[in-house]
mmCIF file as gemmi writes it, N, C-alpha and C atoms, coordinates in Angstrom:
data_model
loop_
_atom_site.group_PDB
_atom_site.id
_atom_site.type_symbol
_atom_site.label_atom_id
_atom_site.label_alt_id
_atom_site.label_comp_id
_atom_site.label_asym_id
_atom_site.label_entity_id
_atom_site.label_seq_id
_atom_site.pdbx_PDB_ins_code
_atom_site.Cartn_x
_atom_site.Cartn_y
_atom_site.Cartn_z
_atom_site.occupancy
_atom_site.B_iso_or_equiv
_atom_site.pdbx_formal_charge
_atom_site.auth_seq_id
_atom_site.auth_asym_id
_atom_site.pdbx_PDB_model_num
ATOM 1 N N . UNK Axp A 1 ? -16.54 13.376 21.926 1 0 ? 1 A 1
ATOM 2 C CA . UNK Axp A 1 ? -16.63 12.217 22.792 1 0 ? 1 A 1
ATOM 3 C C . UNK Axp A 1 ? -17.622 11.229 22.202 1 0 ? 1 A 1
ATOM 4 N N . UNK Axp A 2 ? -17.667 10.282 22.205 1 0 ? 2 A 1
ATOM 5 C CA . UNK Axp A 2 ? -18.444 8.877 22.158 1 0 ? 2 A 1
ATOM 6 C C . UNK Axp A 2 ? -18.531 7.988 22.965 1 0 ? 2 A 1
ATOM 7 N N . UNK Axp A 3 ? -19.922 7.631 23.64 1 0 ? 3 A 1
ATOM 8 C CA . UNK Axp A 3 ? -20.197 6.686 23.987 1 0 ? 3 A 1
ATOM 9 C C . UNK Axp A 3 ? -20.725 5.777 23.455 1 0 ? 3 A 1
ATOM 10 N N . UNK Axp A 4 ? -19.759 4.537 23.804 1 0 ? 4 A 1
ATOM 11 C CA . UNK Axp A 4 ? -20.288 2.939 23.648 1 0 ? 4 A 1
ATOM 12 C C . UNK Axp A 4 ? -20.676 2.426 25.126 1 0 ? 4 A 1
ATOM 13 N N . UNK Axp A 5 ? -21.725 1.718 24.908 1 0 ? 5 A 1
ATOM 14 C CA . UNK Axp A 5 ? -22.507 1.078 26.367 1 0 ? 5 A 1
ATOM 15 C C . UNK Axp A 5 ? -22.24 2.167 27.597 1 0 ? 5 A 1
ATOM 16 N N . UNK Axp A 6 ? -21.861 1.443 28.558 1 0 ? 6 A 1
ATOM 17 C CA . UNK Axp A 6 ? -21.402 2.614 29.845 1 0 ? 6 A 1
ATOM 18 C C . UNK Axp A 6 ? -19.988 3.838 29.769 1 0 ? 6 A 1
ATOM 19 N N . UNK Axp A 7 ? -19.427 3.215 28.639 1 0 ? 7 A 1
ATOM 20 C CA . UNK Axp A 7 ? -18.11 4.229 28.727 1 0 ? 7 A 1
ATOM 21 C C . UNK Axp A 7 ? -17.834 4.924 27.545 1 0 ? 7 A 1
ATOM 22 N N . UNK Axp A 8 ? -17.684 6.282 27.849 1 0 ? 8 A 1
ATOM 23 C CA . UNK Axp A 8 ? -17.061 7.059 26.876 1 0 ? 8 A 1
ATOM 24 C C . UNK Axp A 8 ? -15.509 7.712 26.729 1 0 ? 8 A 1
ATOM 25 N N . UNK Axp A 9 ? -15.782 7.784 25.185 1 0 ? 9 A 1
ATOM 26 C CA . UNK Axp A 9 ? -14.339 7.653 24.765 1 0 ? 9 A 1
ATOM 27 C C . UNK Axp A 9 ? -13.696 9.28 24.231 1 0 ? 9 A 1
ATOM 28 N N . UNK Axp A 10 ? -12.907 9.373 24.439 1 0 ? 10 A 1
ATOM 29 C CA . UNK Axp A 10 ? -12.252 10.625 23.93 1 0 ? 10 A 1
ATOM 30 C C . UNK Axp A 10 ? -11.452 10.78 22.419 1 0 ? 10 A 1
ATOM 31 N N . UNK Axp A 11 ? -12.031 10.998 21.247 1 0 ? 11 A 1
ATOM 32 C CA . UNK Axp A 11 ? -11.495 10.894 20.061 1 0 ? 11 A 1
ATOM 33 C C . UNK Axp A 11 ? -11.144 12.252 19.692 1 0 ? 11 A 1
ATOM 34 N N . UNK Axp A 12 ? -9.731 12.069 19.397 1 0 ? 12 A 1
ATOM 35 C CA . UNK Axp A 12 ? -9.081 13.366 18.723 1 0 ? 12 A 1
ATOM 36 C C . UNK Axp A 12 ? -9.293 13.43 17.445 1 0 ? 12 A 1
ATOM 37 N N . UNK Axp A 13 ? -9.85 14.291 16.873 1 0 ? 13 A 1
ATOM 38 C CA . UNK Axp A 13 ? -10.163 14.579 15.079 1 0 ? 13 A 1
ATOM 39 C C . UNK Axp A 13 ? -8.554 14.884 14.18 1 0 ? 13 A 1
ATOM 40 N N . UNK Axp A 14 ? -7.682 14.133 14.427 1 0 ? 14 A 1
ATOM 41 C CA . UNK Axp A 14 ? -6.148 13.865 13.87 1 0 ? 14 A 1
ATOM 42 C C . UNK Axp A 14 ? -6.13 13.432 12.649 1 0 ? 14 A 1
ATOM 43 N N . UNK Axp A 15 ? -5.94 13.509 11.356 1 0 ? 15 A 1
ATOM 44 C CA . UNK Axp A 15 ? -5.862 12.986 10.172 1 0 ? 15 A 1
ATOM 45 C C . UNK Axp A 15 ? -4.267 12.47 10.139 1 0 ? 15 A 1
ATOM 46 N N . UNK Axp A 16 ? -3.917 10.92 10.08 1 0 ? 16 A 1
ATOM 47 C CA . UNK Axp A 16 ? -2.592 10.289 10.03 1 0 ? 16 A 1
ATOM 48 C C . UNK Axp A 16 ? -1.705 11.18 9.016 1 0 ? 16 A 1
ATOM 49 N N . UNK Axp A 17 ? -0.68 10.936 9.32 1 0 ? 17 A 1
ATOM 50 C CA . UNK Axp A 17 ? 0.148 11.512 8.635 1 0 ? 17 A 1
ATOM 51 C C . UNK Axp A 17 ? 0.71 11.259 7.17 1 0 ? 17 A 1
ATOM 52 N N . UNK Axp A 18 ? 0.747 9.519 7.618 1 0 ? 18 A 1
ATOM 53 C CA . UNK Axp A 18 ? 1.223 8.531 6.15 1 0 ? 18 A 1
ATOM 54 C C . UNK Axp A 18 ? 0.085 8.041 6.07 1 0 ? 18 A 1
ATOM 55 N N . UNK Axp A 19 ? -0.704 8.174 4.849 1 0 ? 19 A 1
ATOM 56 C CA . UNK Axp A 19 ? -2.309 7.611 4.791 1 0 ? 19 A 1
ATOM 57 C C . UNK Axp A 19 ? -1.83 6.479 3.743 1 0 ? 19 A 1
ATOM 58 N N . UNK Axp A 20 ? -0.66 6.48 3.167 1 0 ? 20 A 1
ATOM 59 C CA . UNK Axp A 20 ? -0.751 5.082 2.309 1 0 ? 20 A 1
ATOM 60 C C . UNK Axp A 20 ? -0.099 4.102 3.317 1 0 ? 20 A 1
ATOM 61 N N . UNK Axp A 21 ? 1.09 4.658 3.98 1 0 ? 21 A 1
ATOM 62 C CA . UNK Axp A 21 ? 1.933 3.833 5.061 1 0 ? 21 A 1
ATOM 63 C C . UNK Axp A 21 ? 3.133 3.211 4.362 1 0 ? 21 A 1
ATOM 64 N N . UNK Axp A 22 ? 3.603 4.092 2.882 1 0 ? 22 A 1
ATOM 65 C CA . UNK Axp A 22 ? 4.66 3.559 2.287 1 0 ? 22 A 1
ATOM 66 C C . UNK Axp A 22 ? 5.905 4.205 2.881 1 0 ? 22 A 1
ATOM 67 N N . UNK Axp A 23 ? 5.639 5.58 3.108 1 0 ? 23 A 1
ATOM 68 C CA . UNK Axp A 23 ? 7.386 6.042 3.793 1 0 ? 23 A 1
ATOM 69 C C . UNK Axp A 23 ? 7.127 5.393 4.946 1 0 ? 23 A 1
ATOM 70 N N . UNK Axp A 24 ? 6.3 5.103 5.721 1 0 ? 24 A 1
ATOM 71 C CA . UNK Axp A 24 ? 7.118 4.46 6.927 1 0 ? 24 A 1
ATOM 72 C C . UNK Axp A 24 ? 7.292 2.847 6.806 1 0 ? 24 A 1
ATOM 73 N N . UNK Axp A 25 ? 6.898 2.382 5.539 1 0 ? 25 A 1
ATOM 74 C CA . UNK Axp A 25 ? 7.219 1.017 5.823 1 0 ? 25 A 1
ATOM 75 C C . UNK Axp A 25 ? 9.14 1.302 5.082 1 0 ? 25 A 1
ATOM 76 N N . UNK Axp A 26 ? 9.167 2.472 4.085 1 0 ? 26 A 1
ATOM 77 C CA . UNK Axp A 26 ? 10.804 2.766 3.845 1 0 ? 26 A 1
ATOM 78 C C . UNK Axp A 26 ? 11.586 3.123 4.708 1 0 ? 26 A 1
ATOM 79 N N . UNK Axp A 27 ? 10.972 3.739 5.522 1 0 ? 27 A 1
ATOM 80 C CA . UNK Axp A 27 ? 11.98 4.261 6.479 1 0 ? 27 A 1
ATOM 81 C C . UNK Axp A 27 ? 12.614 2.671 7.965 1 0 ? 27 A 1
ATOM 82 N N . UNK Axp A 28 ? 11.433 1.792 8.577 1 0 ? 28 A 1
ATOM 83 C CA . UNK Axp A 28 ? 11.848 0.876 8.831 1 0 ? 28 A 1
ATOM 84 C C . UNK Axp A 28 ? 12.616 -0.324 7.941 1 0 ? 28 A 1
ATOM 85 N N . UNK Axp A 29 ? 12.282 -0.304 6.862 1 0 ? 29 A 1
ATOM 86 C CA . UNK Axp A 29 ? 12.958 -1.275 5.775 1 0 ? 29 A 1
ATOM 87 C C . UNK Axp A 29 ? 14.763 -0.779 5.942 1 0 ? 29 A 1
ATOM 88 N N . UNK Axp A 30 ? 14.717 0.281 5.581 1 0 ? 30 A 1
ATOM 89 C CA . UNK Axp A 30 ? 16.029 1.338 5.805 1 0 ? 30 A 1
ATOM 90 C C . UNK Axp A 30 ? 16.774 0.856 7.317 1 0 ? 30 A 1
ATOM 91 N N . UNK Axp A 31 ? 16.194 1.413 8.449 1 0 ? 31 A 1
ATOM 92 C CA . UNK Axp A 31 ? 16.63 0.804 9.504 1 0 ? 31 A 1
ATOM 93 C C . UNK Axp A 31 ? 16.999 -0.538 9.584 1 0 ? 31 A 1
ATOM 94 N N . UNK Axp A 32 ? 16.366 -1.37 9.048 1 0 ? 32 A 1
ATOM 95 C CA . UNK Axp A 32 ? 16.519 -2.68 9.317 1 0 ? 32 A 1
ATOM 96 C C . UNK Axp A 32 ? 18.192 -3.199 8.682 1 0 ? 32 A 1
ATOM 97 N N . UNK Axp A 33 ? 18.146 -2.122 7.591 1 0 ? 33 A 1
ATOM 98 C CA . UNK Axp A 33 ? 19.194 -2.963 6.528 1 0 ? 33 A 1
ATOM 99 C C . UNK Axp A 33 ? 20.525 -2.043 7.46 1 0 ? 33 A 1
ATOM 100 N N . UNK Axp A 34 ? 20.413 -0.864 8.099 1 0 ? 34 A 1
ATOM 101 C CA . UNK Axp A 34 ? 21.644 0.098 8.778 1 0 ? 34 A 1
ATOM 102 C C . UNK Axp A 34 ? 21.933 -0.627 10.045 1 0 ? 34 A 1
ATOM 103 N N . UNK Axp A 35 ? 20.682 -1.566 11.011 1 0 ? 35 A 1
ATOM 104 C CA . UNK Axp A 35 ? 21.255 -2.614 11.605 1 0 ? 35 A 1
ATOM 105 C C . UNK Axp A 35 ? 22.263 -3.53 11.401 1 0 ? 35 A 1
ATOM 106 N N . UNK Axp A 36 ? 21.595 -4.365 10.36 1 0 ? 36 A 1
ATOM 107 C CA . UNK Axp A 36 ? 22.293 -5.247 9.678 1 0 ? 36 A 1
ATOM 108 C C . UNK Axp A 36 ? 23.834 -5.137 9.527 1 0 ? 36 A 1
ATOM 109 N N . UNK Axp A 37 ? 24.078 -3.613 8.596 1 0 ? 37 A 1
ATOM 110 C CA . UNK Axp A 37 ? 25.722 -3.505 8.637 1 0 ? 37 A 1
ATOM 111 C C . UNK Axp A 37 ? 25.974 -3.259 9.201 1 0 ? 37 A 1
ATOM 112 N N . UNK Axp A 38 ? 25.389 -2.916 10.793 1 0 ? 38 A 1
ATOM 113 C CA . UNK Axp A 38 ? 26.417 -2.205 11.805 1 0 ? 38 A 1
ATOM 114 C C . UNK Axp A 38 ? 26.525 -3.029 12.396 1 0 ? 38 A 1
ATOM 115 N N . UNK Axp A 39 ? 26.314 -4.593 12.324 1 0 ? 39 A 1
ATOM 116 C CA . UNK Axp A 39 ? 26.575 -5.661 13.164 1 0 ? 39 A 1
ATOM 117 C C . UNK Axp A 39 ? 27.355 -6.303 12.146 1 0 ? 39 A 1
ATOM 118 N N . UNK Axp A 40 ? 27.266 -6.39 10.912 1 0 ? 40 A 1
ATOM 119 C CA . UNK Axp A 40 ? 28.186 -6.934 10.66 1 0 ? 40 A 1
ATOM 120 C C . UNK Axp A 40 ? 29.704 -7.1 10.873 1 0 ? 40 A 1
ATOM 121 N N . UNK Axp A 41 ? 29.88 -6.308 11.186 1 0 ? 41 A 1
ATOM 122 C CA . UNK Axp A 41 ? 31.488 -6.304 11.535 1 0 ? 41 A 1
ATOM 123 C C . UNK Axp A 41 ? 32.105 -7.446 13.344 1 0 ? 41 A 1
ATOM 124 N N . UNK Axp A 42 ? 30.692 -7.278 13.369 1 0 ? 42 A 1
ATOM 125 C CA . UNK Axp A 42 ? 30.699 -7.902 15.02 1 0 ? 42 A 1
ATOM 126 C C . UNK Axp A 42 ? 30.516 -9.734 14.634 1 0 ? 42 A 1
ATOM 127 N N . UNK Axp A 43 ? 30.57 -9.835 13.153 1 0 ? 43 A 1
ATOM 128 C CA . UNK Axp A 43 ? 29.973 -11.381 13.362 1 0 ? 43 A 1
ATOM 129 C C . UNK Axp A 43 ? 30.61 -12.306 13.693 1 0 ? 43 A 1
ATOM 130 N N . UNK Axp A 44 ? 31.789 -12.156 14.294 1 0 ? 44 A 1
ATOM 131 C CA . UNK Axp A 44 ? 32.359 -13.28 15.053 1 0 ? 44 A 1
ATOM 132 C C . UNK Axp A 44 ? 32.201 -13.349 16.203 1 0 ? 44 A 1
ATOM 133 N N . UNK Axp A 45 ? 31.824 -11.959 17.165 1 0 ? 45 A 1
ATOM 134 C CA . UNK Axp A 45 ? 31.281 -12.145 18.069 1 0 ? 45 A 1
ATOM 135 C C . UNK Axp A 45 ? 30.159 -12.385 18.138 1 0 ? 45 A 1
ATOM 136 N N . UNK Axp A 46 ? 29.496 -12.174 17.695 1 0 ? 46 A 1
ATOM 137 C CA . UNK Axp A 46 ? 27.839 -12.84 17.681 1 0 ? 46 A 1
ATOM 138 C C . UNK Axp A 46 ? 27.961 -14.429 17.935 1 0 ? 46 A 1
ATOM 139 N N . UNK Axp A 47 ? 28.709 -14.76 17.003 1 0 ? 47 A 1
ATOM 140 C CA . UNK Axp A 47 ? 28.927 -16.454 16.442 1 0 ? 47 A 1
ATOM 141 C C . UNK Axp A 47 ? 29.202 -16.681 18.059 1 0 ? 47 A 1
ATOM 142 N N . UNK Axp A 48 ? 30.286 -16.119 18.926 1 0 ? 48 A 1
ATOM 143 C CA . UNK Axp A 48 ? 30.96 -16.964 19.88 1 0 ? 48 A 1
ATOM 144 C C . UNK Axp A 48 ? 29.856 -16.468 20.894 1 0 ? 48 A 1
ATOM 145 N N . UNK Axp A 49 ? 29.163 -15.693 20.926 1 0 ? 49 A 1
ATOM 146 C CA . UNK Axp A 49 ? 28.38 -15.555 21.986 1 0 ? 49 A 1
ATOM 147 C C . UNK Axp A 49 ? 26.862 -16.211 21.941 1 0 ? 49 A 1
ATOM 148 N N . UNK Axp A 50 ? 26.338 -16.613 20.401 1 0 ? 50 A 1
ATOM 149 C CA . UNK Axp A 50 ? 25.083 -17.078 20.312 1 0 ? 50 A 1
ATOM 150 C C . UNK Axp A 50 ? 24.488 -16.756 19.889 1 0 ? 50 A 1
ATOM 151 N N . UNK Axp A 51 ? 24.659 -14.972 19.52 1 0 ? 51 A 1
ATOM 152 C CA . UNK Axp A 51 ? 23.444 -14.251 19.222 1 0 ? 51 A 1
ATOM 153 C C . UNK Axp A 51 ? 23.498 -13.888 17.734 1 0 ? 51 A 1
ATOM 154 N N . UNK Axp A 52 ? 24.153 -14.794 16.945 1 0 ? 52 A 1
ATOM 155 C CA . UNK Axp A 52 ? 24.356 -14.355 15.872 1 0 ? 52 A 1
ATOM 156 C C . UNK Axp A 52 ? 22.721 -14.276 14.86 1 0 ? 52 A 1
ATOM 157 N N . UNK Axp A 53 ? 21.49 -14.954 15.244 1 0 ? 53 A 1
ATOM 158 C CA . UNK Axp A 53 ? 20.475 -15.116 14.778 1 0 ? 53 A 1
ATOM 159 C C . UNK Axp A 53 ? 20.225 -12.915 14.823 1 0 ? 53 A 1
ATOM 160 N N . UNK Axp A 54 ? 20.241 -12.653 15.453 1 0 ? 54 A 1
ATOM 161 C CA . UNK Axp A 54 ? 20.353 -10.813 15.749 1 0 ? 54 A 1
ATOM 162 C C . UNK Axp A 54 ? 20.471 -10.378 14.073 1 0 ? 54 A 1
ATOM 163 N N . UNK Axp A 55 ? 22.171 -10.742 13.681 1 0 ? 55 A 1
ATOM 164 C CA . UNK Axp A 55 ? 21.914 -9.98 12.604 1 0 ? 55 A 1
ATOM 165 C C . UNK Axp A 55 ? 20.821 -10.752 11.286 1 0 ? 55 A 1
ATOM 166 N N . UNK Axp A 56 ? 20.673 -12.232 11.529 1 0 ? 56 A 1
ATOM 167 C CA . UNK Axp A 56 ? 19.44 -12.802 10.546 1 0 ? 56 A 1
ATOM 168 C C . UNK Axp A 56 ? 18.575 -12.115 10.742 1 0 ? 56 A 1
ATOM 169 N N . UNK Axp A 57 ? 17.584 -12.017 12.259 1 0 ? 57 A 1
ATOM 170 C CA . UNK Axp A 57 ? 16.876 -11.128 12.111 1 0 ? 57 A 1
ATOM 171 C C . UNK Axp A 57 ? 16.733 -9.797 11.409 1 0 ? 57 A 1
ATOM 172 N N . UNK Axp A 58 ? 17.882 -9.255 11.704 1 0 ? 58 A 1
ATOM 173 C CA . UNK Axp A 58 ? 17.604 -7.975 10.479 1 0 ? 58 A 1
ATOM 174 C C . UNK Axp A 58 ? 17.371 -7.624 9.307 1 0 ? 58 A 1
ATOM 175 N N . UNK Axp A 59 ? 18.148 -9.38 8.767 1 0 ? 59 A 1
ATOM 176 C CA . UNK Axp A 59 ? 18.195 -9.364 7.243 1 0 ? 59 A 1
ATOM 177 C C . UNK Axp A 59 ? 16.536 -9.505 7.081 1 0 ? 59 A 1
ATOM 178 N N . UNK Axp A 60 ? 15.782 -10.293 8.038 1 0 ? 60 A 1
ATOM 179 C CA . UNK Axp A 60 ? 14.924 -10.654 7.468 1 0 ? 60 A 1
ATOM 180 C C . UNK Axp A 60 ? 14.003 -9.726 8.02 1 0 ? 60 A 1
ATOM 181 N N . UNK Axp A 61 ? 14.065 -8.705 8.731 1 0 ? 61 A 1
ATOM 182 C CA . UNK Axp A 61 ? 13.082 -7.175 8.52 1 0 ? 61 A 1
ATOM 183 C C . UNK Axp A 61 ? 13.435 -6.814 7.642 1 0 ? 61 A 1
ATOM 184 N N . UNK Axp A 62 ? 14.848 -6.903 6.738 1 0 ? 62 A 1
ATOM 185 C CA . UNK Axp A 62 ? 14.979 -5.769 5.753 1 0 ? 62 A 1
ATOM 186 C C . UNK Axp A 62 ? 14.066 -6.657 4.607 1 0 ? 62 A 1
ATOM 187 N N . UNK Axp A 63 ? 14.426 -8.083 4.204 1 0 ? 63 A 1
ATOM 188 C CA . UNK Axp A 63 ? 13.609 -8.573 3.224 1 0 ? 63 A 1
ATOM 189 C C . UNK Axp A 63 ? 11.905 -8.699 3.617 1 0 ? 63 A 1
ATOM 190 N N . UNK Axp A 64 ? 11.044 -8.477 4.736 1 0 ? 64 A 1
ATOM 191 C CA . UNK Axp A 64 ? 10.103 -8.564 4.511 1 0 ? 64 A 1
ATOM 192 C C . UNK Axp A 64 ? 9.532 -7.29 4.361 1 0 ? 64 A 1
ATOM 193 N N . UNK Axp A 65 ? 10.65 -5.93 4.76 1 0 ? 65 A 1
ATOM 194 C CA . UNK Axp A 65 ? 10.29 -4.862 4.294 1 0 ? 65 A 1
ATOM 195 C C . UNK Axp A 65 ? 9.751 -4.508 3.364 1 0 ? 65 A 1
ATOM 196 N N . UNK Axp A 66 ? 10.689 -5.01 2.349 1 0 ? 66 A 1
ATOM 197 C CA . UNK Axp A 66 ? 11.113 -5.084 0.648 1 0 ? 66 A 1
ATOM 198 C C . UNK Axp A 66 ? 9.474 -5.348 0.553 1 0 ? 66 A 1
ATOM 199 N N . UNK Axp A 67 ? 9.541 -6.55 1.097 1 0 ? 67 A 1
ATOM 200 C CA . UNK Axp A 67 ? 8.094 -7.07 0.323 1 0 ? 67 A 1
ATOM 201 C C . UNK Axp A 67 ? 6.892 -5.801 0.932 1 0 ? 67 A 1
ATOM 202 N N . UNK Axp A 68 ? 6.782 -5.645 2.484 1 0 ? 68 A 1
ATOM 203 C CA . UNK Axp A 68 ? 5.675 -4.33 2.895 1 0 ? 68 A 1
ATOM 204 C C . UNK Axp A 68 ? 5.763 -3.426 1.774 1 0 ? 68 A 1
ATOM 205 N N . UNK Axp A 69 ? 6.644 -2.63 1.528 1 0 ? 69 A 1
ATOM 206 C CA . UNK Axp A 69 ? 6.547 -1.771 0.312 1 0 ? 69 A 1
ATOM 207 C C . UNK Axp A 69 ? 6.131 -1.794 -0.717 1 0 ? 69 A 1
ATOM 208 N N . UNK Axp A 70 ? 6.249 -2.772 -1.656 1 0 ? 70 A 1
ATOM 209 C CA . UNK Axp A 70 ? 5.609 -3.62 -2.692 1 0 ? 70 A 1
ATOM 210 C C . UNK Axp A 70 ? 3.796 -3.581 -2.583 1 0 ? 70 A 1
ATOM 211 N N . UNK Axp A 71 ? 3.39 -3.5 -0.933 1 0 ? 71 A 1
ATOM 212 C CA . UNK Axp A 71 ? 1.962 -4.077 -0.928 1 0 ? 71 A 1
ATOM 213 C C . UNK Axp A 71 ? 1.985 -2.676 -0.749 1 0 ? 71 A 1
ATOM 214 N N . UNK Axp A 72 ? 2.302 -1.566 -0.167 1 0 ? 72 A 1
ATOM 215 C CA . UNK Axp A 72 ? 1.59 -0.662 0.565 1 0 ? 72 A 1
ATOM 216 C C . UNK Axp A 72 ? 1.684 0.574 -1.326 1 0 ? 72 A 1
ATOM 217 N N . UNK Axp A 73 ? 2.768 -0.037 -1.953 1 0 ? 73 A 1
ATOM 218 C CA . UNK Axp A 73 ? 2.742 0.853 -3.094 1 0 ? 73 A 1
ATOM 219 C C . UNK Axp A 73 ? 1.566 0.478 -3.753 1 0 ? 73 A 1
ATOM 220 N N . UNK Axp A 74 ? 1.22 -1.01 -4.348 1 0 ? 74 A 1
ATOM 221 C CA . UNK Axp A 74 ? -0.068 -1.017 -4.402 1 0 ? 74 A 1
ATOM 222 C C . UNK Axp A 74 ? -1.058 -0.975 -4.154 1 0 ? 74 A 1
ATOM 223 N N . UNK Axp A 75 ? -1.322 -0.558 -2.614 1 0 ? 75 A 1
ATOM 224 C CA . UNK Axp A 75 ? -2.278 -0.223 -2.423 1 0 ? 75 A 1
ATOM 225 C C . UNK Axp A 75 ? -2.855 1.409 -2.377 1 0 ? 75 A 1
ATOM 226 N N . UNK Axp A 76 ? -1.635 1.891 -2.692 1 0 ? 76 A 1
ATOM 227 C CA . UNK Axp A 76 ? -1.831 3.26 -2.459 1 0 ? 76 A 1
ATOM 228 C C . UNK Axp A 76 ? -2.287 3.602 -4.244 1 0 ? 76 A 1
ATOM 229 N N . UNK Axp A 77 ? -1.602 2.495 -4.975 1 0 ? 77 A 1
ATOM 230 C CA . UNK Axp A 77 ? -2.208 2.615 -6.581 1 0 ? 77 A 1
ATOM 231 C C . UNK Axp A 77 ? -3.44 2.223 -6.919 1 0 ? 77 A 1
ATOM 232 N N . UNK Axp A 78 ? -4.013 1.091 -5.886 1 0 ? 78 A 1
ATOM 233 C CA . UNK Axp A 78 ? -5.861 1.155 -6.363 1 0 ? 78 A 1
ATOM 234 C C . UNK Axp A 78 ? -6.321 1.93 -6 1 0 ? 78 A 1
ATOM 235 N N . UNK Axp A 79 ? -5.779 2.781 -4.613 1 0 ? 79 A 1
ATOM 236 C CA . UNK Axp A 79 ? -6.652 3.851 -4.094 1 0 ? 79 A 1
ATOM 237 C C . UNK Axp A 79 ? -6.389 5.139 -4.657 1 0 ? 79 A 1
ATOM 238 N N . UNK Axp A 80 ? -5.896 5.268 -5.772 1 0 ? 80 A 1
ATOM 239 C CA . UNK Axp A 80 ? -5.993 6.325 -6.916 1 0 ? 80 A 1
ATOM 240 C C . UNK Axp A 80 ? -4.909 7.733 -5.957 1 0 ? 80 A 1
């Protein structure tokens, strides 16, 4: 337990699982892009209903994924 000022806190001694945070930025990158094609087939309905920005969005979790991975690989390479 730790207290700060009047309240204390309950800390579990848990060591994370992904300490660089590269498989899980692959594994959402992944999701993002299995969205993507599973709407694709729907894109005319998207179009007539509005929501076609849905599958952009995905594209563009899968491309800023791309890029998370890129940072989290290097960072897991300065940190030896």
């Amino acid at each position: 337990m730790h207290e700060i000022g009047n309240r204390t806190y309950l800390v579990a001694d848990v060591e994370p699982l992904d300490l660089d945070g590269v498989r899980t930025v692959e594994i959402g990158t992944v999701l993002w892009l299995v969205a993507f094609l599973a709407m694709l087939p729907f894109y005319g309905r998207l179009e007539e209903t509005g929501r076609l920005w849905w599958l952009w969005a995905c594209m563009a979790g899968f491309g800023l994924g791309l890029f998370g991975i890129e940072i989290c690989r290097k960072r897991r390479a300065r940190r030896g």
